[in-house]
N, C-alpha and C positions, 0 to 999 in steps of 0.2 A: 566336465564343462557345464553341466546341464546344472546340476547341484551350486555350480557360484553362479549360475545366471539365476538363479532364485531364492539364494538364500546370503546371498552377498548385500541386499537391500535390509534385509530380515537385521543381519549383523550391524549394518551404519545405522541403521534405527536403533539399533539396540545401545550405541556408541553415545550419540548424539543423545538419546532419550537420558541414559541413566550417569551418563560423564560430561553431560553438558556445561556445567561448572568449572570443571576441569579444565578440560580442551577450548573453552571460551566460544563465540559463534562464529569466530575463520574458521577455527577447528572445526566446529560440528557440519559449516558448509563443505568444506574439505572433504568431508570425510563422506558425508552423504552421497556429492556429486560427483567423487571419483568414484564410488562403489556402482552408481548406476552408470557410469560412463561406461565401465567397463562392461558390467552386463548388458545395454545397449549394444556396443561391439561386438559380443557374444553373441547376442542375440541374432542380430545379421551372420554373425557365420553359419549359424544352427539354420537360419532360413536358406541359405542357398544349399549347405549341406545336406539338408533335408527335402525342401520343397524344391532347389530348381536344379539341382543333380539329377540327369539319369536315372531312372528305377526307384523303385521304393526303400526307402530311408529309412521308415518307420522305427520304431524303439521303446523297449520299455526299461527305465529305470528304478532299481530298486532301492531304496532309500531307509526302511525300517519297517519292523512290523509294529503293526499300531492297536487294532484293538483284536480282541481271540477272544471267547465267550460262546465255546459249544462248537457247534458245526458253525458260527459265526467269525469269521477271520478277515479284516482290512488291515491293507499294507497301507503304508504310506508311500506313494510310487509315483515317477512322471509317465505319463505320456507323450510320446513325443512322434510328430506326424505333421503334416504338413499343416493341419486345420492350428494344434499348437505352436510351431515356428511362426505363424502370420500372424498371431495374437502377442510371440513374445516380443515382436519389431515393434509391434503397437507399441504393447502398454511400456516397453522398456526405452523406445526413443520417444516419445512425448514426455515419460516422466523424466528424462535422462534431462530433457530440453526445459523442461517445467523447473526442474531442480534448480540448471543454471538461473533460469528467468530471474528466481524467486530471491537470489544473491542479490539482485540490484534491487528488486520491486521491497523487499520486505527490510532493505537494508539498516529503515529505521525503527523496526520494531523490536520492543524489547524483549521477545523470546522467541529469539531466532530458532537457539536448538528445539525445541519445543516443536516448532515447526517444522523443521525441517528431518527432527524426529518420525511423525505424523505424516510426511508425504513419502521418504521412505516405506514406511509399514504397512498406505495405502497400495504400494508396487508389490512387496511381500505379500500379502493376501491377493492383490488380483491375479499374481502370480503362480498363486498354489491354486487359484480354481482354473485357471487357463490349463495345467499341468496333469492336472485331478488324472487319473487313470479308474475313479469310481463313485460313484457318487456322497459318501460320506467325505470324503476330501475334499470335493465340488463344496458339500454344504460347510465346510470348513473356513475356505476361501470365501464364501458367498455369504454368510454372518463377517468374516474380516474386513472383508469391505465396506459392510453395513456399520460397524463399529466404526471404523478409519473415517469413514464419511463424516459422521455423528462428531468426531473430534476435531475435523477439521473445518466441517459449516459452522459450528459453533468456537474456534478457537477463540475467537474474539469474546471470549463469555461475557465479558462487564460489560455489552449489550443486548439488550433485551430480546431484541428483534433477532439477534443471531442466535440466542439460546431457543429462543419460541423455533426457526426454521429447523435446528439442529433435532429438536424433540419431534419437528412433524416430519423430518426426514426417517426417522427413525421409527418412528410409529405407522407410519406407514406402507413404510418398507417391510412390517412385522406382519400385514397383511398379507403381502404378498408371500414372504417365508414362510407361514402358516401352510399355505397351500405347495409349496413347493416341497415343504415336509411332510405332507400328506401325499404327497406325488413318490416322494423315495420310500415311506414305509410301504408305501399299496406296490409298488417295485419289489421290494424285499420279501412281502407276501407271497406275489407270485412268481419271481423268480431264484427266490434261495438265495439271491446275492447281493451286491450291489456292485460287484465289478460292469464295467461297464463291459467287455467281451463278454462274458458270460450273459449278462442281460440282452445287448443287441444277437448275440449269436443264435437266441434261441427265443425272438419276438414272434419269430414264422409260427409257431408254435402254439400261439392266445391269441389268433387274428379273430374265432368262429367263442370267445369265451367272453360272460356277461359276468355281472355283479348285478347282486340287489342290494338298494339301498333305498328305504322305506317305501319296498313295496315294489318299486322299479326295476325292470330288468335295465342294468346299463351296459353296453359296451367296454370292455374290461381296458382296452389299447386306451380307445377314444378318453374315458376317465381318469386315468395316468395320466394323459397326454393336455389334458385341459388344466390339470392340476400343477402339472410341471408350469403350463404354459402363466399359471396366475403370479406364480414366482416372479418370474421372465415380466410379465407387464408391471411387477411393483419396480424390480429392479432397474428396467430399464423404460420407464416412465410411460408405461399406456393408457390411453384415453380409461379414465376411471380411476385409475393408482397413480395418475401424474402430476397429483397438486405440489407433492415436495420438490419437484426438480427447479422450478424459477424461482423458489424459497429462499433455496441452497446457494444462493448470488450473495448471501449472506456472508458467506466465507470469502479470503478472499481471494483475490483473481488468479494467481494460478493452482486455485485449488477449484473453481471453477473450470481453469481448462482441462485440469486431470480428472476430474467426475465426467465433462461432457465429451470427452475425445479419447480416451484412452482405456476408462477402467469400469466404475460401477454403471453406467447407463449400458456398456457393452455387452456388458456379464449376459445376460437376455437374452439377444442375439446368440453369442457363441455358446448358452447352452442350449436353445432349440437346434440350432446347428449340429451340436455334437449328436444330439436326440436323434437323429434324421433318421436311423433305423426303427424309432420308436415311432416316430410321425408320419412316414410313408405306409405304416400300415393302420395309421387311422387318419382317413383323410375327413372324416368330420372336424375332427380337429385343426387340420390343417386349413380351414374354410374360415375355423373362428379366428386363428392367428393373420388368415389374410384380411380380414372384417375390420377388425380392432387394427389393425397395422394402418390399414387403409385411412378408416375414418380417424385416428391418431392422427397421421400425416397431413391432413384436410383438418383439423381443429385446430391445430398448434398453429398453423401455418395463418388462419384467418385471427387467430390473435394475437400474432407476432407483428401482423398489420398496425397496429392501433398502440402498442405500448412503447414508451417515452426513455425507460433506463437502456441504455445502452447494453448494459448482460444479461436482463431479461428479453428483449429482443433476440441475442444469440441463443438463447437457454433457451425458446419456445423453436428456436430453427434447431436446436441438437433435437427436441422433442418427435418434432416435423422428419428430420432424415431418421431416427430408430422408425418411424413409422413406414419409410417407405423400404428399411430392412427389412422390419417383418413382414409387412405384405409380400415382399418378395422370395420370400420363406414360407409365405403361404402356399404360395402357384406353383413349390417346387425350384425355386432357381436359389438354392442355397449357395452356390458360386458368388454370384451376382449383390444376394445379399452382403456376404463377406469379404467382397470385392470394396460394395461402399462403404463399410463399417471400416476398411484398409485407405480408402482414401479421404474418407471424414474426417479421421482422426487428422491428417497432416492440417487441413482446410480448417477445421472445428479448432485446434490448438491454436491457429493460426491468426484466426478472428479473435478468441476468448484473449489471447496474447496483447493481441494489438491493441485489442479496445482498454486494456488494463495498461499500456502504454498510453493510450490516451487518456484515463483515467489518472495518470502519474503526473501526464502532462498539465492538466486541465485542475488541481488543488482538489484532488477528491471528490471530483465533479461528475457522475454517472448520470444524470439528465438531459437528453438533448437539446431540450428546450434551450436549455444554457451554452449550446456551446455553437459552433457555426465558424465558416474560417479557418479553418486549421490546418488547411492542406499544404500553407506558406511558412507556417512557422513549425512543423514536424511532418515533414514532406517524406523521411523514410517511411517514419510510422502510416501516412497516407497511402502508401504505393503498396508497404504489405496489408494494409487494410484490403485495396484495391484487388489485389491479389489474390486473397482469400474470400473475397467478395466472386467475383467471376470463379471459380473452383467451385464455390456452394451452388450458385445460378448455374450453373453446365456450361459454362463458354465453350466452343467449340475446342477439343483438344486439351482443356483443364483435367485435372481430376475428376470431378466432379460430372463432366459430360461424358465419360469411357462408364461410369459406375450407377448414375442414376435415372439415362435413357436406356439401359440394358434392362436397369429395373420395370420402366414402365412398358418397353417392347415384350420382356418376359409375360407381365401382367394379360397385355394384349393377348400371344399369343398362348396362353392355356385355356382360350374359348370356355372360358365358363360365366357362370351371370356373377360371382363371387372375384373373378377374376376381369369381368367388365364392368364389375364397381369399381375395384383397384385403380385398373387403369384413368378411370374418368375424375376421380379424385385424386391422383395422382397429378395430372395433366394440369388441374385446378390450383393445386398447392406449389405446381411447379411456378405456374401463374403470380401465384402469392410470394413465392417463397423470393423471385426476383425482384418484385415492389418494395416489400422490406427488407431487404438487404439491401437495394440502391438507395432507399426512403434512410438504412442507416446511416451511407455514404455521403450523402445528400445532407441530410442535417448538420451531420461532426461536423464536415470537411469544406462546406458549399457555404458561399451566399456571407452576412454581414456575422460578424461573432455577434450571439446573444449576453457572452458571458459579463458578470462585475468588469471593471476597469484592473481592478485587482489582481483577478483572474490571468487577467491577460495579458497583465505585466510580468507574469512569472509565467507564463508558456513556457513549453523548452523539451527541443526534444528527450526520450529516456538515453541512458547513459547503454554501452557497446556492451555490456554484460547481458542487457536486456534486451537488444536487438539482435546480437547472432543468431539467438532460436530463432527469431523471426525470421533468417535468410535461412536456414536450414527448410524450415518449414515450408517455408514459399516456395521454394527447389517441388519437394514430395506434395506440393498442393498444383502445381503447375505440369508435373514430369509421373507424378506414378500413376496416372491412369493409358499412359500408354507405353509406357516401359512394360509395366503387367499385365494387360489387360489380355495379352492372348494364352495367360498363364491360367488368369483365374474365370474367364469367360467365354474364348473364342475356343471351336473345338480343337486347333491345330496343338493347344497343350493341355488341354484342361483336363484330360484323363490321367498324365503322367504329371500334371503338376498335383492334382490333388490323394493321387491315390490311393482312393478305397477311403480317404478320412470323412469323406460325404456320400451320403448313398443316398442312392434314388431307387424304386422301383420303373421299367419305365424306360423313354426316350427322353433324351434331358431334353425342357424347356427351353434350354438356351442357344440348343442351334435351331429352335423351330421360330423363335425371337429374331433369329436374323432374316428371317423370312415375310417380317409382317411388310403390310405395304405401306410406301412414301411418307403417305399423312400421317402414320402409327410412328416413323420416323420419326419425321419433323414437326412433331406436334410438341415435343418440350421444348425445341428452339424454339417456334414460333412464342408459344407461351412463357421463355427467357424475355424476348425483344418486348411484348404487350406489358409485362413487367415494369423492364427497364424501363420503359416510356411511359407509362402511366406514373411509375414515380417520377422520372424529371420532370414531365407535367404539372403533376402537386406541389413540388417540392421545389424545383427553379425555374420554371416558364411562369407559372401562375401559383405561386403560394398560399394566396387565401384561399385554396380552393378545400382541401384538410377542414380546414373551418366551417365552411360551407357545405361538405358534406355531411359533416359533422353534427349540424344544426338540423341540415335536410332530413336525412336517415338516424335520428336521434335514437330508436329502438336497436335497427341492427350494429349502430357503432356501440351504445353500451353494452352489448352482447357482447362485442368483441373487448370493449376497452375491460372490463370484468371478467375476461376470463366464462366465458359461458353461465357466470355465476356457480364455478363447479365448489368453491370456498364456501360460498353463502348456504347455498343446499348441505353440502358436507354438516354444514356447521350445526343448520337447524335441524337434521336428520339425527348424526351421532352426538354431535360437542355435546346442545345443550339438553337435549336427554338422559347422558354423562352427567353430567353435571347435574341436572335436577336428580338423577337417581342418588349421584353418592353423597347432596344435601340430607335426602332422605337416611341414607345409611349413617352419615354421618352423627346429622341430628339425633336422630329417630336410634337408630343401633350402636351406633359407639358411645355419644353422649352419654343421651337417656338411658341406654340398657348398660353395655358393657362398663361404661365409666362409672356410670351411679350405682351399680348394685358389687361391681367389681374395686379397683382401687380405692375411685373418690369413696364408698359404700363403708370400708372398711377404713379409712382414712376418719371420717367422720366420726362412726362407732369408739373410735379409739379416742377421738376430740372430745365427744360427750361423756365416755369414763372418766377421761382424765379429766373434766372438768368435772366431776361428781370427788372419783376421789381429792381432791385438791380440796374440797371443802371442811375435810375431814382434818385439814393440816390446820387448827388452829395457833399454834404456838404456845398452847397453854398446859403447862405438865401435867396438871389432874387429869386432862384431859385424857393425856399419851397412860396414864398412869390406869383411870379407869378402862380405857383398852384395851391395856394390856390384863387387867385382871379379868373382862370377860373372855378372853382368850386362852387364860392362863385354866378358869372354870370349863371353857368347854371341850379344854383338851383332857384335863381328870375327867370328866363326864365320860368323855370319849374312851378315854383308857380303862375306867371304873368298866363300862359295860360291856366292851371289847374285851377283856379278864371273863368274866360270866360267859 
């Protein structure tokens, strides 16, 4: 079962990619979306059979052996445990749902298989690092996603703007792999392996063991552990490595909701998770990952305030909840974290979905400025907008409210000053995170259409291909945080639902979470409702008020409308440095040196003989004739005195 839930995606990529021609684009839809239907299906079975059965389930599958080279031997093998069944619901029903979307959204593009190639092969790779049983198979799946990204932000190549996102996706991201391959070799150094039992079984082991590195004694866990962690923020967009993630809007919309809900943003996430023997025994580390998570969740959030495209808005809110995962990976509540990463994905699909139905609806129209009204002329699309909207915000009883006040209760209670930054910046973004989200509501859907006349003669809702996902979704964005919530957080299951695939040293943070008092409570509702109101405030009681801040606080809104300026600095730090250096090499070393003393060097040399010899060709026989007779003289010469 386990081998077609992973490699059945692998195969209709493989179908669609190279017999596209063939099979035509029903075929290649065909064929893609019934291979993940069915993995999907699978998928679920594997989760109940595994996570909510009785007793431990766990499983190792063996699949091939892969590489052997000395006492060095990786298999290719699943893992399979509870932490795996909840990652393969994810990435297998969003993408399952994504697939169907992409039949109606993409119905008029001319390279359907291509694409639907491409979203395939992005499930196949996130598939093999969710499975990984060690970390060369991890790093296998974690470059396949990297690649898959890079082809499908940039599908649209004959635009500029989507090749430039594609290349910063990718370049980016290579930062963070850098360090995350320096995370598995410094692994492999000190523990002989890279199975993941073998390394977690024997970390007790290097808790009291340093490294020097130029000169410094370091913490051998904590350095592993920081290194792993660099990976984990390129991948899954933290404050520092998260310029590519609203780039990537670039591609289009459901490949946007498969990067922000299902696959490469989560990879992060589920691999600090897996780590959690490696990270419980250095909790410096664990301090950085609550820091960066924190203040992540608190940046995306104050400039998802201010910005205008409608999937940039969602893209800095998918940014905002990785943040408030890993803080909660910080404190210890890996439950919690994985709980939200389980119900984001429905919510996050849900939005990215919708707004690309409004997108479909609206003639290619992703600016809100332009749009307004719409809640009469595609009222389904409005209610799962709605929907998904309340789920992100924590409405009471959403998804969203089971997953991301456990987070900030957790924060609360691990009493530390790392963990009472968390929570305050948490509380803050919770704040933010409901003003732009209703601010998005509010714009689409409210008030007079902005849009051409044109425009809005051709509204219309999307066609039933592209709205089913959105009832599935809205179901798991409205209903999974309290179907599971006493599986993945409350203590009556969370030992025998997770068994043994998360470890803690320690009393779990998450029933001392249920202990915090009232206000630690209802401090995310409260800051839901100040949300809510402040945007219908702005946005329909008093409209020009936006403006008027705007004008008023003209420093802190361009902070926020700019992105912190985190582009501008990048740019003038590495771009044009880059670029002035490889002028220089350019100029200065390939030109000047290598070309002119190298090819062009000898190109020329041969120009100027040949123009010497050439002058020798007069056409004139005495010419050829005396020639020939000093030649004919200095080979007797030659011969005469070569005899002696």
């Amino acid at each position: 079962m386990y081998q077609t839930i992973v490699f059945l995606p692998l195969l209709a990529a493989l179908i669609a990619g190279l017999f596209g021609r063939q099979i035509g684009d029903r075929g290649a839809q065909v064929v893609t979306c019934g291979a993940l239907i069915v993995s999907a299906v699978l998928s679920w079975v594997a989760f109940f059979q595994v996570a909510l059965a009785p007793g431990d389930h766990s499983t190792h599958v063996q699949v091939l052996s892969w590489i052997v080279s000395g006492d060095f031997n990786v298999n290719w093998a699943f893992q399979i445990d509870t932490l795996t069944a909840v990652m393969l619901v994810v990435v297998n029903t969003v993408s399952c749902l994504v697939h169907i979307y992409s039949v109606g959204y993409m119905s008029h593009d001319p390279h359907i298989p291509r694409f639907m190639a491409y979203l395939s092969l992005f499930t196949f790779a996130m598939l093999m690092l969710v499975t990984s049983d060690n970390f060369v198979q991890m790093f296998f799946g974690w470059e396949g996603v990297g690649l898959a990204s890079y082809l499908l932000i940039g599908f649209w190549f004959k635009k500029p703007s989507a090749n430039a996102a594609a290349i910063k996706a990718f370049v980016v991201n290579r930062v963070g792999d850098f360090g995350f391959a320096l995370g598995i070799f410094a692994i492999f150094m000190t523990f002989g392996s890279a199975d993941f039992d073998v390394v977690f079984s024997n970390v007790s082991n290097y808790t009291d063991h340093t490294i020097n590195f130029l000169g410094m004694e370091l913490d051998l866990l904590t350095t592993i552990c920081l290194l792993l962690f660099i990976g984990a923020m390129g991948k899954s967009a933290q404050l520092g490595l998260h310029t590519w993630l609203p780039d990537a809007m670039e591609g289009p919309t459901p490949v946007s909701a498969l990067i922000h809900a299902a696959t490469m943003v989560t990879a992060g996430v589920f691999m600090v998770a897996r780590c959690s023997p490696l990270f419980e025994y250095a909790p410096g580390a664990l301090d950085v990952v609550c820091i960066i998570g924190a203040s992540t969740a608190f940046f995306a959030a104050t400039v998802g305030m201010s910005q205008f495209d409608i999937k940039r808005v969602i893209a800095y809110s998918t940014c905002s909840q990785l943040g408030y995962m890993f803080f909660a990976l910080g404190v210890g509540a890996y439950g919690a974290a994985i709980f939200h990463l389980f119900t984001h994905a429905f919510f996050k699909a849900l939005l990215f979905l919708g707004s690309g139905s409004v997108i479909h609806a609206s003639s290619d129209e992703q600016d809100m400025r332009n749009m307004g009204g719409l809640r009469t002329k595609i009222p389904v699309t409005f209610w799962m907008m709605t929907i998904g909207t309340i789920a992100l915000t924590g409405f009471p009883f959403t998804a969203g409210y089971y997953s991301k006040d456990m987070i900030i209760e957790a924060a609360f209670a691990a009493g530390t000053s790392v963990g009472n930054y968390a929570f305050v910046l948490g509380v803050l973004a919770a704040l933010m995170t409901s003003f732009y989200s209703w601010r998005l509501v509010f714009m689409t859907f409210f008030g007079e259409s902005r849009a051409s006349k044109e425009v809005q003669d051709h509204v219309h809702e999307s066609p039933q291909v592209m709205l089913i996902p959105l009832y599935i979704l809205a179901v798991g964005a409205l209903a999974a945080g309290f179907l599971f919530s006493n599986n993945f957080i409350y203590e009556a299951g969370y030992e025998d639902f997770w068994a043994g695939s998360l470890f803690l040293i320690g009393d779990n943070i998450m029933y001392a979470a249920k202990l915090v008092p009232a206000a630690v409570v209802f401090s995310p509702l409260v800051a839901m409702i100040l949300g809510f109101a402040g945007a219908w405030y702005c946005y329909i009681y008093r409209p020009e008020t936006p403006t008027k801040f705007a004008r008023s606080f003209k420093f802190a809104y361009n902070i926020s409308f700019n992105k912190w300026y985190f582009d501008e600095i990048y740019d003038f730090l590495f771009v044009k440095p880059a670029m002035a250096l490889g002028q220089i090499f350019w100029k200065k070393g390939d030109e000047g040196t290598i070309d002119r003393y190298g090819p062009d060097g000898v190109s020329a040399a041969v120009v100027r003989m040949a123009e010497r010899f050439k002058q020798l060709q007069t056409g004139y026989l005495y010419h050829y004739a005396f020639a020939m007779l000093i030649g004919l003289s200095a080979f007797v010469s030659w011969f005469v005195m070569g005899g002696q």
